[in-house]
LOVO-713987 format. One record per residue (C-alpha): residue number from 0; x, y, z. Coordinates in steps of 0.001 Angstrom, whole numbers, plus 500000, padded with zeros to 6 digits. Example, Ala and Ser with C-alpha at 12.3 -4.5 7.8 and 13.67 -1.06 7.14 Angstrom:
2
+-----+--------+--------+--------+
|   k |     xx |     yy |     zz |
+-----+--------+--------+--------+
|   0 | 512300 | 495500 | 507800 |
|   1 | 513670 | 498940 | 507140 |
+-----+--------+--------+--------+
//
This chain:
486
+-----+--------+--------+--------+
|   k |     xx |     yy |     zz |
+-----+--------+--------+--------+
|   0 | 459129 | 355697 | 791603 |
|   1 | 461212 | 358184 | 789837 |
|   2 | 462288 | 361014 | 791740 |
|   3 | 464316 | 364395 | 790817 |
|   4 | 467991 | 365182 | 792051 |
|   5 | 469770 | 368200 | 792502 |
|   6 | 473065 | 368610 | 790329 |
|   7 | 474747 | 370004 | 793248 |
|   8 | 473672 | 367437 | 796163 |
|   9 | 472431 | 369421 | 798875 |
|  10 | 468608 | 369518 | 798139 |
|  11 | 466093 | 367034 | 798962 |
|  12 | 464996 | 364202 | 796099 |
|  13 | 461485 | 364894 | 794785 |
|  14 | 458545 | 363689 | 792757 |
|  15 | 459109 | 365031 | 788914 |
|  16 | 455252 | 367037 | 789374 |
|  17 | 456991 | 368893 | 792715 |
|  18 | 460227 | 369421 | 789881 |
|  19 | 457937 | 371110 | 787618 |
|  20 | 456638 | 373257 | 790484 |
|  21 | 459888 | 374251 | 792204 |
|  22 | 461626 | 374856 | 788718 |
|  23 | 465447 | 374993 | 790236 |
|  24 | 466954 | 372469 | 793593 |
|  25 | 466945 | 374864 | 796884 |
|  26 | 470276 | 374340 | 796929 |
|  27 | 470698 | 376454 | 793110 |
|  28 | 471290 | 372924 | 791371 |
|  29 | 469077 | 371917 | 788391 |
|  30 | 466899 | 368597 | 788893 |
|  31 | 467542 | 365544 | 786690 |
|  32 | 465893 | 362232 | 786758 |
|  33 | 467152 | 359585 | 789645 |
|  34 | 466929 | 356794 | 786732 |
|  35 | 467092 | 356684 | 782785 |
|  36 | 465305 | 354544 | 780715 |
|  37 | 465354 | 353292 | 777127 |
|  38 | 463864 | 355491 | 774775 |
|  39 | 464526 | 353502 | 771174 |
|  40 | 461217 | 351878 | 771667 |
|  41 | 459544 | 355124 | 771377 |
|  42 | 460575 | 355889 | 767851 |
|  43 | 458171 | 353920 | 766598 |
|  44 | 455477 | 356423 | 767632 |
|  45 | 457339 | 359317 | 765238 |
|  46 | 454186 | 359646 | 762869 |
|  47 | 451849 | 360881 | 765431 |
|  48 | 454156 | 363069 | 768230 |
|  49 | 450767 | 364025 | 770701 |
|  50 | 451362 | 360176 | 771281 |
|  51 | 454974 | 360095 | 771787 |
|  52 | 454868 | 363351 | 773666 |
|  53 | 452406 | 361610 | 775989 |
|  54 | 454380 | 358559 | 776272 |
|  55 | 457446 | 360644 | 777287 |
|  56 | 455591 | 362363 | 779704 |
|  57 | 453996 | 359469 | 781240 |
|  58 | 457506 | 357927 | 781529 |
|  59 | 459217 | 360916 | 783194 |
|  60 | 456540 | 362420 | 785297 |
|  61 | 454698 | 359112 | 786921 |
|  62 | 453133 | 360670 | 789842 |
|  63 | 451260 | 362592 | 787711 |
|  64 | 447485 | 361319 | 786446 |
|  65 | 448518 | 359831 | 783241 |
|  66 | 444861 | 360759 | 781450 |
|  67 | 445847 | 364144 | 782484 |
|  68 | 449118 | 364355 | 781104 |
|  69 | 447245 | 362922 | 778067 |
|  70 | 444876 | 365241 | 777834 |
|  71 | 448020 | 367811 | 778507 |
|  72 | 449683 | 366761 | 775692 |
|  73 | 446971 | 366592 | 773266 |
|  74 | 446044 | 370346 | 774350 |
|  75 | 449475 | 371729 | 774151 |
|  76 | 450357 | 369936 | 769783 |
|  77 | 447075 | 371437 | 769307 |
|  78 | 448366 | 374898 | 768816 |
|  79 | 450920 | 374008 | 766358 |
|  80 | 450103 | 375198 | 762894 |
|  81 | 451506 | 372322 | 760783 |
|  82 | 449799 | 369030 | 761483 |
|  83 | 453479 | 367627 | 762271 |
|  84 | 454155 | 370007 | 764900 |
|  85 | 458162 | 369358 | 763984 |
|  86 | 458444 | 368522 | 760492 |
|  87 | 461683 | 366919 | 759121 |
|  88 | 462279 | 368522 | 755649 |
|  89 | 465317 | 367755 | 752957 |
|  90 | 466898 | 370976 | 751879 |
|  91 | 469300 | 369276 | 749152 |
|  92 | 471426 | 366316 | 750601 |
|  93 | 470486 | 367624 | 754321 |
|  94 | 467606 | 367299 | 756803 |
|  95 | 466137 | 370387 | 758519 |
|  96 | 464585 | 370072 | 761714 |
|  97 | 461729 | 372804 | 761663 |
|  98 | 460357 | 373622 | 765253 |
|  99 | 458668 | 376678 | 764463 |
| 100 | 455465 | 375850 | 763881 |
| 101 | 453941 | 377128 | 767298 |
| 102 | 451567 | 379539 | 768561 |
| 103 | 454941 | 382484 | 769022 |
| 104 | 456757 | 380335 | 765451 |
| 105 | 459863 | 379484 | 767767 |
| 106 | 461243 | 375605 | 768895 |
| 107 | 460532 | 377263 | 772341 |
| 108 | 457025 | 376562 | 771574 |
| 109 | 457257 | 372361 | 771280 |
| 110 | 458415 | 372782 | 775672 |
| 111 | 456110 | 375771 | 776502 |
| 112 | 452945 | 375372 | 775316 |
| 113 | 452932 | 371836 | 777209 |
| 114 | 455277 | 372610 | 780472 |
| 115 | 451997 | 374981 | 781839 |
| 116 | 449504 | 372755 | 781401 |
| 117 | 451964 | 369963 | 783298 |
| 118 | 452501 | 372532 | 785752 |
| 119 | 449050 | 372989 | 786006 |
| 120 | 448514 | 369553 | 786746 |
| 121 | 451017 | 369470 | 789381 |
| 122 | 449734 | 372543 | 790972 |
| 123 | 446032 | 370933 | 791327 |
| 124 | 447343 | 367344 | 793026 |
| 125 | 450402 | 369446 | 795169 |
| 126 | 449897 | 373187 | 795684 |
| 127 | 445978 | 373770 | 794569 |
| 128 | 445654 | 376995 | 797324 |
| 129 | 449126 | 378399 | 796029 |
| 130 | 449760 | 381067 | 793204 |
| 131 | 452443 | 380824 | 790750 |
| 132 | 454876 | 383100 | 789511 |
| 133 | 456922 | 382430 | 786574 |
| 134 | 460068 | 383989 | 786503 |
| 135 | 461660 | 384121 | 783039 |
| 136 | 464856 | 385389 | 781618 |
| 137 | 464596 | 385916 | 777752 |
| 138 | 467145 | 386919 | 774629 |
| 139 | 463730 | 386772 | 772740 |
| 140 | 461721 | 383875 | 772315 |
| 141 | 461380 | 381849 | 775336 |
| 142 | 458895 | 385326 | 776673 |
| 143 | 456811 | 384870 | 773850 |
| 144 | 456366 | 380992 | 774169 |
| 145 | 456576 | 381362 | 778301 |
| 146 | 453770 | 384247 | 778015 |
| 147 | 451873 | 382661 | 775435 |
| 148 | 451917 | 379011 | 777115 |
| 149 | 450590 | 380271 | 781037 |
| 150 | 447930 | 382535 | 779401 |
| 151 | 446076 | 379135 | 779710 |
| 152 | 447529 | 377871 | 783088 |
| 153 | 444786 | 378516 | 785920 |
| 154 | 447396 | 379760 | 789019 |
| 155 | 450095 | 381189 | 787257 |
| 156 | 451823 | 384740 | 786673 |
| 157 | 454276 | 384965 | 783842 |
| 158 | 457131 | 387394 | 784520 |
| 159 | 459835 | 388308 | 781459 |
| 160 | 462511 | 390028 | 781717 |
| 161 | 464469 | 391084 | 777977 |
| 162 | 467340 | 393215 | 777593 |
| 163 | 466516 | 396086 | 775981 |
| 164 | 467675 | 396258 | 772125 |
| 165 | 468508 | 393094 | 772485 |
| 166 | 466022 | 391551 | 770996 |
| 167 | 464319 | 391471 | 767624 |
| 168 | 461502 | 394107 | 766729 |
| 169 | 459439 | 391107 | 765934 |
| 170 | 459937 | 389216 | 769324 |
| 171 | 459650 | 392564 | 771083 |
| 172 | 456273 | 393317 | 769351 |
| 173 | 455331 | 389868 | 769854 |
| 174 | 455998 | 389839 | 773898 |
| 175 | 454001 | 393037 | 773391 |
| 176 | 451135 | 391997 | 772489 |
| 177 | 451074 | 388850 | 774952 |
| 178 | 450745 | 391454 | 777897 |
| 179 | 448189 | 390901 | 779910 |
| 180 | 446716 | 390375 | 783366 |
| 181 | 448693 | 386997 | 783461 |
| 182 | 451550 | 387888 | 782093 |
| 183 | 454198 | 390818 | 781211 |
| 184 | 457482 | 391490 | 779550 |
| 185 | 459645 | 393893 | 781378 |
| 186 | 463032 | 395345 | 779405 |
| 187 | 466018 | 395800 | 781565 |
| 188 | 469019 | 397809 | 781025 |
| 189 | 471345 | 395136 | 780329 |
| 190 | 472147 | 391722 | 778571 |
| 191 | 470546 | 388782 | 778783 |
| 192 | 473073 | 387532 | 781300 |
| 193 | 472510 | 390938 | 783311 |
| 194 | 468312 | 389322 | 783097 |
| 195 | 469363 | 385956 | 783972 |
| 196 | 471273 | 386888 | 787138 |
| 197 | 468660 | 389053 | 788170 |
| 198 | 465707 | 386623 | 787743 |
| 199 | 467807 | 384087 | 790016 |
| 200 | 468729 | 386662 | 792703 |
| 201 | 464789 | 387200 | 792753 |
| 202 | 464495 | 383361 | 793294 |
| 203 | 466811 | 383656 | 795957 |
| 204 | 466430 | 386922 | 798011 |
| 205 | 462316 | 386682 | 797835 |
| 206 | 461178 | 382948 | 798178 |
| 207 | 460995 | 383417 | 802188 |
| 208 | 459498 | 386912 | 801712 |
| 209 | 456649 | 385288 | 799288 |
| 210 | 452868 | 385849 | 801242 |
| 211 | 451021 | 382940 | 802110 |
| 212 | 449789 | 381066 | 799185 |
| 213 | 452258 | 382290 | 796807 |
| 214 | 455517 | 380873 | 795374 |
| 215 | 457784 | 381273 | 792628 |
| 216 | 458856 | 378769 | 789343 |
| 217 | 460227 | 379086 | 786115 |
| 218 | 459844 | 378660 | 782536 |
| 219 | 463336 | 379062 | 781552 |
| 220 | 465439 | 375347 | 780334 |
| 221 | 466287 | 375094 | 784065 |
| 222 | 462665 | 373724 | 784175 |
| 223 | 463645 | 370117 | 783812 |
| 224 | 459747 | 370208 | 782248 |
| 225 | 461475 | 371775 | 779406 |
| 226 | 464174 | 369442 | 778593 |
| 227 | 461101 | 366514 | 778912 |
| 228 | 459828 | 368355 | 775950 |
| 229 | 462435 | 369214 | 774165 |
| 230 | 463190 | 365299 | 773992 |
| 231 | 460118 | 364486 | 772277 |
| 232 | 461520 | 366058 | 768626 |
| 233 | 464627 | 364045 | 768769 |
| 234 | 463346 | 360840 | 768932 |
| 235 | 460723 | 361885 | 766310 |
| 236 | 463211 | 363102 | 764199 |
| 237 | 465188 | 359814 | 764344 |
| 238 | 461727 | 357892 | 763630 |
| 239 | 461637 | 360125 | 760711 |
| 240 | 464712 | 359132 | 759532 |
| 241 | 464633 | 355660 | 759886 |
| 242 | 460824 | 355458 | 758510 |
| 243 | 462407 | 357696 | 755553 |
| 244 | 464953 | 355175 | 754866 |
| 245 | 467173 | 357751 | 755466 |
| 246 | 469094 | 356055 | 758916 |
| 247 | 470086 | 352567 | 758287 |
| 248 | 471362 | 349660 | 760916 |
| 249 | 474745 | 350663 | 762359 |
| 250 | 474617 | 354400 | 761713 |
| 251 | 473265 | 357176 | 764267 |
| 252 | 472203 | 360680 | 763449 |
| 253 | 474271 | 363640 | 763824 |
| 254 | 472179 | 366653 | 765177 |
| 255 | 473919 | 370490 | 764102 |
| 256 | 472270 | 372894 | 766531 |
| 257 | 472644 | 376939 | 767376 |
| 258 | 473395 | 376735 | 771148 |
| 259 | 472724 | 379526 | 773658 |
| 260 | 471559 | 378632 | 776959 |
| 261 | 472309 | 374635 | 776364 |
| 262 | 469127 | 373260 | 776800 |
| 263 | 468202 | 372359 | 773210 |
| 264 | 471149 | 370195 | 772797 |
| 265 | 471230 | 368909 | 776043 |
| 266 | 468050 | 366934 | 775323 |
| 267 | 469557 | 365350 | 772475 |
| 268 | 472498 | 364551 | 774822 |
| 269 | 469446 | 362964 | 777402 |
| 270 | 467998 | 360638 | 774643 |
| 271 | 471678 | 359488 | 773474 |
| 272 | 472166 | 358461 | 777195 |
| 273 | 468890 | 356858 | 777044 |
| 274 | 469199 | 354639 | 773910 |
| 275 | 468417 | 356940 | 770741 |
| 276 | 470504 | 356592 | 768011 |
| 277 | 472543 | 360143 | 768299 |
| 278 | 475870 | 360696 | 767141 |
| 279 | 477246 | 363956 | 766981 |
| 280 | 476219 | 366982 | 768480 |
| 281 | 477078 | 369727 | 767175 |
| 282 | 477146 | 372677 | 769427 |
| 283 | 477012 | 376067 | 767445 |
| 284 | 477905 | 379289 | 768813 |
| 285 | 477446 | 382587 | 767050 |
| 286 | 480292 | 385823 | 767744 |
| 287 | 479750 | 384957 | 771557 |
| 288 | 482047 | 381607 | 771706 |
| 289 | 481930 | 380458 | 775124 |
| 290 | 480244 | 377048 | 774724 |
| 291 | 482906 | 376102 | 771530 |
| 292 | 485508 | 377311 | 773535 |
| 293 | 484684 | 375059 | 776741 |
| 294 | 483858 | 372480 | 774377 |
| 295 | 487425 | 372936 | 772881 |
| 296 | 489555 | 373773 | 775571 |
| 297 | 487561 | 372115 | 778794 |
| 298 | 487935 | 376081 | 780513 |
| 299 | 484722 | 377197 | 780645 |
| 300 | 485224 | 381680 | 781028 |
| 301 | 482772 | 384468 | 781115 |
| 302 | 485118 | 386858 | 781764 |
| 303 | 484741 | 388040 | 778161 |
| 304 | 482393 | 390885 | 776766 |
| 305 | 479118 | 389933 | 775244 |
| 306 | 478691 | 390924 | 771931 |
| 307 | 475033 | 391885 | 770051 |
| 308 | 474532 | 389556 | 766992 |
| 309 | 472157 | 388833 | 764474 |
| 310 | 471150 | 385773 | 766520 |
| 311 | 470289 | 387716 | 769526 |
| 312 | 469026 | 384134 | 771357 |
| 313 | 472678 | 383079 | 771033 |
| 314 | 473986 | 386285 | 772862 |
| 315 | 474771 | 384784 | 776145 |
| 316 | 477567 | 383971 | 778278 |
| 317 | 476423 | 381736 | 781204 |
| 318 | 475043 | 378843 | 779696 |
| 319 | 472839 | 377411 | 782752 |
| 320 | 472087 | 373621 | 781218 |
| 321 | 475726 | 373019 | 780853 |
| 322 | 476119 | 372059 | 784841 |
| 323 | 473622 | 369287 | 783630 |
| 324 | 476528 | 368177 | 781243 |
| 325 | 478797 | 368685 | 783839 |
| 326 | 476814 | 366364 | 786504 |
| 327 | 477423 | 363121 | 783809 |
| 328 | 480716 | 363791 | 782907 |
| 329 | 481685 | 364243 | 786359 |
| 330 | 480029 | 360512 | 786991 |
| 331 | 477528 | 362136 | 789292 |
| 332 | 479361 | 363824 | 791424 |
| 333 | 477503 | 366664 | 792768 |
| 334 | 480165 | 368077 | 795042 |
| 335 | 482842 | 368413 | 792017 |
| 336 | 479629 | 369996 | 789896 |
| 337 | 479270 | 372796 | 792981 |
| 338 | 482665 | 373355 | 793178 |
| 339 | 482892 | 374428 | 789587 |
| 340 | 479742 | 376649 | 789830 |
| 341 | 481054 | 378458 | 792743 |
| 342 | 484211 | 379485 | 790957 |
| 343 | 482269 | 380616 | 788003 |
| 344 | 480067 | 382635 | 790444 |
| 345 | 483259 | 383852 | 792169 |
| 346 | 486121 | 383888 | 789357 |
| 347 | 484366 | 383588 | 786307 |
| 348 | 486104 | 380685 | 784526 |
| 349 | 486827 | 376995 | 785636 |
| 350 | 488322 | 373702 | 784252 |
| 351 | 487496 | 370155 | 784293 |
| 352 | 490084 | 367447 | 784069 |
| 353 | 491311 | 365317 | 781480 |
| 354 | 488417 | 362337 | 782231 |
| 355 | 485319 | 364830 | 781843 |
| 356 | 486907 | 366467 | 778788 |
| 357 | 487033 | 362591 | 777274 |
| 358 | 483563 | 362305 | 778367 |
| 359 | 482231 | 365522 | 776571 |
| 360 | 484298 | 365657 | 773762 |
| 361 | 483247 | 361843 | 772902 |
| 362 | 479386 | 363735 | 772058 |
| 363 | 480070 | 366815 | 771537 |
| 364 | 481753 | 369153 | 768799 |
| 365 | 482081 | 372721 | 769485 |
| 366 | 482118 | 374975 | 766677 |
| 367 | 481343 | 379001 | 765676 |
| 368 | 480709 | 380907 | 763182 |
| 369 | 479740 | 384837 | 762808 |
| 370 | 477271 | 387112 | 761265 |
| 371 | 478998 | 387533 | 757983 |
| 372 | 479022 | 383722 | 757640 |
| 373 | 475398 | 383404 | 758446 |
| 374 | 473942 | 386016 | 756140 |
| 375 | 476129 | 383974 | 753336 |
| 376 | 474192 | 380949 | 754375 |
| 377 | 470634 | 382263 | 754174 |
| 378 | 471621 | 383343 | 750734 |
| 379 | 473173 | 380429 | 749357 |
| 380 | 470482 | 378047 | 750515 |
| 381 | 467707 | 380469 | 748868 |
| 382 | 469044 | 380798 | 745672 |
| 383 | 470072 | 377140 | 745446 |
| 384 | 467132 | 375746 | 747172 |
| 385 | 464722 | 378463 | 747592 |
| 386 | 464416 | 377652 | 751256 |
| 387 | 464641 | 380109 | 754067 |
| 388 | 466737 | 379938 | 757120 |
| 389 | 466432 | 382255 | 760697 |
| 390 | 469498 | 384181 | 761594 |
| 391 | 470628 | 381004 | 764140 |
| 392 | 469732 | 377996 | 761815 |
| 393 | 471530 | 380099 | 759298 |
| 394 | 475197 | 379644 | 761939 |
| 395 | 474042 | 376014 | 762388 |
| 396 | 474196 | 375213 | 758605 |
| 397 | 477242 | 377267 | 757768 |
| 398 | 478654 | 374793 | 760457 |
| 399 | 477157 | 372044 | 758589 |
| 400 | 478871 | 372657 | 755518 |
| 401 | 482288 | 372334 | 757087 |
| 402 | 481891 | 369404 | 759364 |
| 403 | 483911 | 366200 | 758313 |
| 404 | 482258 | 363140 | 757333 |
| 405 | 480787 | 360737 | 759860 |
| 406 | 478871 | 358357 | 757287 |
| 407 | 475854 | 359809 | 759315 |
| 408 | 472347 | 361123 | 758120 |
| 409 | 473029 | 365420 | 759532 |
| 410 | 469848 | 367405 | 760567 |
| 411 | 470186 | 370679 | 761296 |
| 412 | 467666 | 372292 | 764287 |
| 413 | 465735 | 374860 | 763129 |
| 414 | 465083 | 377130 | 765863 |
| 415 | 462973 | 379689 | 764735 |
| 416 | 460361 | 381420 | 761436 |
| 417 | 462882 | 383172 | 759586 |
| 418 | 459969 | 385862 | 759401 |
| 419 | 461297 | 386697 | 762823 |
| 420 | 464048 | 388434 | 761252 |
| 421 | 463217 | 390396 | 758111 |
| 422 | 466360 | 392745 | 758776 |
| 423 | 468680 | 390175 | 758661 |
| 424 | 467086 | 388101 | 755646 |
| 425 | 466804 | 391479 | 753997 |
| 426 | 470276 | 392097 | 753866 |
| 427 | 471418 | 389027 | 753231 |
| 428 | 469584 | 388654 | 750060 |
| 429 | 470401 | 391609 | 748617 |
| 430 | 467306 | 393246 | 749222 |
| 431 | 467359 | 396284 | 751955 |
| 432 | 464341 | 397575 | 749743 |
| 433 | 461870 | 395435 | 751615 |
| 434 | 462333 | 397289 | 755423 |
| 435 | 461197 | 400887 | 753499 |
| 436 | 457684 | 399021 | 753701 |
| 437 | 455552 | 399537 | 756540 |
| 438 | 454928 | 395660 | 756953 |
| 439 | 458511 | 394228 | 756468 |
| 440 | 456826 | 390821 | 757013 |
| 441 | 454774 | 390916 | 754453 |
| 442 | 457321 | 392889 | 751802 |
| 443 | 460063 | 389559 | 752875 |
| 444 | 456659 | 387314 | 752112 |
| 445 | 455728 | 388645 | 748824 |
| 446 | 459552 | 389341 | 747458 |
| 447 | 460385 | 385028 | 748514 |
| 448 | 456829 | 383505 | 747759 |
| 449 | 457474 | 382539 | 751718 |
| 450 | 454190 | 382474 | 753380 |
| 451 | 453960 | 384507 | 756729 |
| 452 | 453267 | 382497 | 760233 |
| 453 | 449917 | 382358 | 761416 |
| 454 | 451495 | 383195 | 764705 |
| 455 | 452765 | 386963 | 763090 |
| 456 | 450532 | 387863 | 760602 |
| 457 | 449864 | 391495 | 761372 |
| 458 | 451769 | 391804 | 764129 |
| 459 | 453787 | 394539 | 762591 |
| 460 | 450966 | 396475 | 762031 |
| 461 | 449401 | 397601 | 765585 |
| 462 | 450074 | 399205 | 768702 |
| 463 | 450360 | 397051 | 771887 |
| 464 | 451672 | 400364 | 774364 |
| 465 | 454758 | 401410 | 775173 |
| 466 | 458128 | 399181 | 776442 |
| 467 | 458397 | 399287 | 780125 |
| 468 | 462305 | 399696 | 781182 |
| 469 | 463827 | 399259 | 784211 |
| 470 | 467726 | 399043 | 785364 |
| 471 | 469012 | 395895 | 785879 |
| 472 | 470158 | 396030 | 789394 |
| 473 | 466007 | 397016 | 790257 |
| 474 | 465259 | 393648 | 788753 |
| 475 | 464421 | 392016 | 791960 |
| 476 | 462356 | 395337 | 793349 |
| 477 | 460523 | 394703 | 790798 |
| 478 | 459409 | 391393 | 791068 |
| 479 | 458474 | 392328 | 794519 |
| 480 | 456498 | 395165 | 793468 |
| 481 | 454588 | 393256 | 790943 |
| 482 | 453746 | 389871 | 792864 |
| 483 | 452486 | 392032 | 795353 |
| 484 | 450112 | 393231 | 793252 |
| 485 | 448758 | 389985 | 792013 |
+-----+--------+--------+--------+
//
């Protein structure tokens, strides 16, 4: 049976269901699968995705009750508001990817509106006297989708943890008004990094300290849940393509998507490996250029300030699903993968050799582009095609635009409802008249003929209480404070 390895070699194989569960490898590694399989089979299933969802997780997670997972996957493309959960739309010569169809209108939605109701299963057949809670770091819509997502997960706590002004007023109001007695969203004094650090030194310093019948997990990509999720839209979109006439015999798709954390490209990485035909990836990076750079140079370095964009998801430094990346190109050697993170944890910057560099760079193209480029994008594409793109899709198709020729069908990932945004669009359409309204949602609506999200209609409107701020460095207090409570 499949089992789950750490990146870094010093934890324990498990079952994919105890995966789910633990979230991260004791050892600070990220689980990946023991043995791949071929996906091309599976495209064939692109027209209905509850199907090839369930397929996928029937593959990856066998020790879980496949009616279950079924049933898991059925609930979860449920909530979706467009009957293709992930549409694949032509916007002039190229293909869009939309993923924001979901309950919080963000791609984080096609991973975690499924990953709690796997975890869910997993927690009945492994755990079912043990609590959950979730520990999250968010630069804005994984809280949403993460709080949204265990609101329906019997045994689990959602914890989020934003960085305050770092995030837009939508996805703030949004996490808002997700608060609850399952789940809050807790603003830090900090960056998303400053979040992400904490929420792992929490992992660390309190596992041991946890009461009996409580334990932590987590809903950020280090979940390998996610990345089993995330998957599922690839191979669609290829199915889409093919079905479309669109990817003929011999040619593979190139896939143009805003990076941040890693995760969303890394699963188009995972189904390359696995038989899909991918070609390029194109890994976009906004003002913060760390991922083109490593891609570029092979020196990965943090030691750099973080800078607040426009595509606030993108504002991040330590990239967590890259060690995943790391683990193949380093032909599975852990040791050599937990060297490198301990001199980023230590130094701040390392480099791989010559050999892994030939490994990434023969997937991967690193590439960046800045605010100013991205509100020219948004503005082209609407007056040319009348279609709207979010702040980060916006980088991804300015990349587009200058990418060589592969002879290669390009679809650019769509990441999130451009309505998320209406500062940005505003401005880069010319019309700063539209945030004087008290609804900028609805002023962006009316002024593009753009129906609003069924997910934000009227959010703008009400009063969901007051942000709750703490410093960074009393991150960890205050996950103590708060699982004692529950």
């Amino acid at each position: 049976m499949t089992h789950c390895i750490s990146t870094r070699g010093n934890s324990p194989s498990v079952l994919p269901g105890q995966a789910l569960l633990q979230g991260a490898a004791r050892d600070g590694g990220l689980f990946l699968m023991d043995r791949l399989v071929d996906l091309s089979p599976l495209m064939a299933l692109h027209h209905d995705i509850t199907k090839l969802a369930a397929k996928v997780f029937q593959l990856f997670l066998p020790d879980l009750d496949s009616e279950l997972v079924t049933k898991a996957a059925q609930q979860a493309y449920a909530q979706f508001e467009h009957p293709d959960a992930a549409p694949l739309k032509q916007v002039g010569e190229d293909f869009i990817l939309e993923l924001f169809h979901g309950p919080t209108a963000a791609f984080k939605d096609l991973a975690l509106q499924a990953l709690p109701l796997l975890m869910a299963i997993a927690r009945l057949q492994y755990a079912p006297d043990t609590g959950y809670t979730v520990l999250a770091a968010t630069s804005g819509d994984t809280g949403s989708a993460a709080m949204s997502g265990f609101a329906r997960a019997s045994g689990f706590h959602a914890l989020v943890y934003y960085p305050q002004g770092g995030v837009s007023p939508v996805q703030l109001q949004q996490m808002l008004s997700l608060c609850g007695e399952q789940a809050r969203a807790i603003g830090i004094r900090g960056n998303f990094d400053d979040a992400q650090a904490g929420v792992k030194a929490a992992f660390s310093a309190l596992r041991h300290e946890l009461p009996r019948g409580q334990a932590f997990s987590s809903a950020n990509s280090i979940n390998i849940g996610r990345l089993l999720a995330q998957m599922v839209y690839y191979i669609k979109a290829c199915g889409d393509l093919r079905a479309k006439g669109a990817l003929k015999d011999g040619q593979a798709v190139d896939f143009v998507v805003p990076s941040g954390n890693f995760g969303n490209i890394l699963a188009g990485y995972l189904v390359k490996k696995m038989g899909l035909p991918v070609g390029q990836l194109v890994c976009v990076s906004n003002a913060n250029t760390v991922l083109a750079d490593f891609l570029n140079t092979g020196v990965y370095d943090r030691r750099r300030v973080l800078s607040k964009t426009q595509s606030p998801s993108m504002d991040i430094l330590v990239s967590s699903n890259l060690e995943r990346l790391l683990y193949y190109a380093a032909e599975e050697d852990a040791q050599k993968v937990a060297a490198f993170m301990d001199e980023l944890n230590n130094k701040g910057v390392y480099a791989i050799d010559e050999a892994m560099r030939r490994h990434i760079n023969a997937h991967f193209v690193g590439v960046s582009r800045d605010d100013a480029q991205g509100r020219a994008a948004i503005r082209t594409v609407y007056e040319r095609h009348r279609y709207l793109l979010d702040p980060h899709t916006a980088l991804a198709y300015a990349a587009l635009k200058q990418l060589p020729s592969t002879g290669n069908p390009k679809v650019v990932v769509a990441t999130a409802s451009p309505f998320k945004f209406p500062r940005t669009l505003a401005q880069a359409l010319g019309r700063e008249d539209l945030l004087a309204d008290n609804d900028p949602l609805r002023a962006l609506s009316r002024a593009t003929g753009h129906p609003i999200p069924r997910a934000l209609q009227g959010l703008m409107g009400q009063a969901f209480g007051a942000e709750t701020i703490i410093d960074a460095q009393d991150l960890v207090r205050d996950v103590q404070r708060r699982v004692a409570a529950w």
